[in-house]
N, C-alpha and C positions, 0 to 999 in steps of 0.2 A: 110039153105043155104049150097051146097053142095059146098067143095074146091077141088073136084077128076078133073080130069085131062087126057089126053091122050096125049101122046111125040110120035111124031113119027120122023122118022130118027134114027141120030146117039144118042146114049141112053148115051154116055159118057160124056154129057153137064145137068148140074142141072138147073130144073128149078125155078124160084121162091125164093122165100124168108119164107122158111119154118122154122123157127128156132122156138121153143118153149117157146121163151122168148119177144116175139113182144107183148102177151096179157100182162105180166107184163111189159111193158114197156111202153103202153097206160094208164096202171091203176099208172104208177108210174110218167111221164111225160106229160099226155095229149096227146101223138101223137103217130098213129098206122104206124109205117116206111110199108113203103114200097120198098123204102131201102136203104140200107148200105155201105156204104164206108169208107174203113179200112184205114188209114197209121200207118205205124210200123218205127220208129226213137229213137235214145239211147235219153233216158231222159235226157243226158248233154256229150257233148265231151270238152275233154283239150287238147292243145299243148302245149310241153315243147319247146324253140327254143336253140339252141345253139348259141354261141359267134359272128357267122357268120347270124343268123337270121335262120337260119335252122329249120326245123323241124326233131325234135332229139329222141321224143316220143307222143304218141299217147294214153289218154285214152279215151273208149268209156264206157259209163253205160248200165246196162239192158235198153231193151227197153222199151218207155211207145207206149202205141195205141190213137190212135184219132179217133175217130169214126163220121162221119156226117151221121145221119137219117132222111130222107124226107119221109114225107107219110100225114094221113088225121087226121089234130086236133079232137080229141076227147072227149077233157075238155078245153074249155079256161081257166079257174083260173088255172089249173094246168102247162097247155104250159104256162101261162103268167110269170110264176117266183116260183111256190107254191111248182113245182116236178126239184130236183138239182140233185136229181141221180138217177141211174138204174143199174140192172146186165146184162149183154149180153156175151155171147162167157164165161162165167166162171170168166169173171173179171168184176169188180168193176168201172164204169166211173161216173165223176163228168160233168153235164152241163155248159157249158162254152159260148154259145152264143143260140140265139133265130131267127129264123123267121119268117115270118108270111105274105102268101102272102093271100089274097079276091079278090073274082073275085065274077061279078054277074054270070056267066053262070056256075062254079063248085063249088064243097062245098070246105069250108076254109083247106088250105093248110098251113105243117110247115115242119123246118126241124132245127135242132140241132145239134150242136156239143160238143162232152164231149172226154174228157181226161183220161182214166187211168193209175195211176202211178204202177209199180210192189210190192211197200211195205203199196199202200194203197186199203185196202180190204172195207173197210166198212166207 
């Protein structure tokens, strides 16, 4: 099965979901994304207030990512609970919820959400 491709137009728009990490991501979750969506947030913010209720300082932490991937189940024992982590983007995410939609007219559909922290790698 060939994945080439022809883009015509503006060439400055990527297409697809080519990243080299989707096949270990099937084999380590059950589900081949099709695709990805990022959020980037400090893994914990503080306010100090002053006497008057003020906000007087501010810390923010390195960020953590949260990643949800949607694409086509490819193990159920492993989407069901079996596969809790993966590497994507160079970092290290923990699975944090599951879904899992069936339909009789396409094949079984999931999609995940996992978390990674910056000081946990493995």
């Amino acid at each position: 099965m060939s994945t080439n491709f022809r883009q015509h137009g503006n060439p400055n728009y990527i297409f697809g979901f080519h990243d080299p990490a989707v096949a270990n991501i099937a084999a380590a979750i059950g589900l081949k994304p099709q695709t990805a969506s990022i959020q980037v947030e400090p893994e914990f913010t503080a306010e100090a207030k002053n006497e008057n209720g003020m906000t007087d300082g501010v810390a923010v932490a390195d960020p953590k990512q949260t990643v949800t991937l949607s694409g086509f189940i490819t193990d159920d024992d492993l989407f069901d609970g079996q596969g809790t982590a993966f590497n994507l983007f160079d970092r290290f995410f923990i699975v944090t919820s599951r879904k899992k939609d069936t339909s009789n007219a396409d094949f079984k559909k999931g999609e995940v959400t996992a978390v990674s922290y910056p000081l946990i790698t493995s």
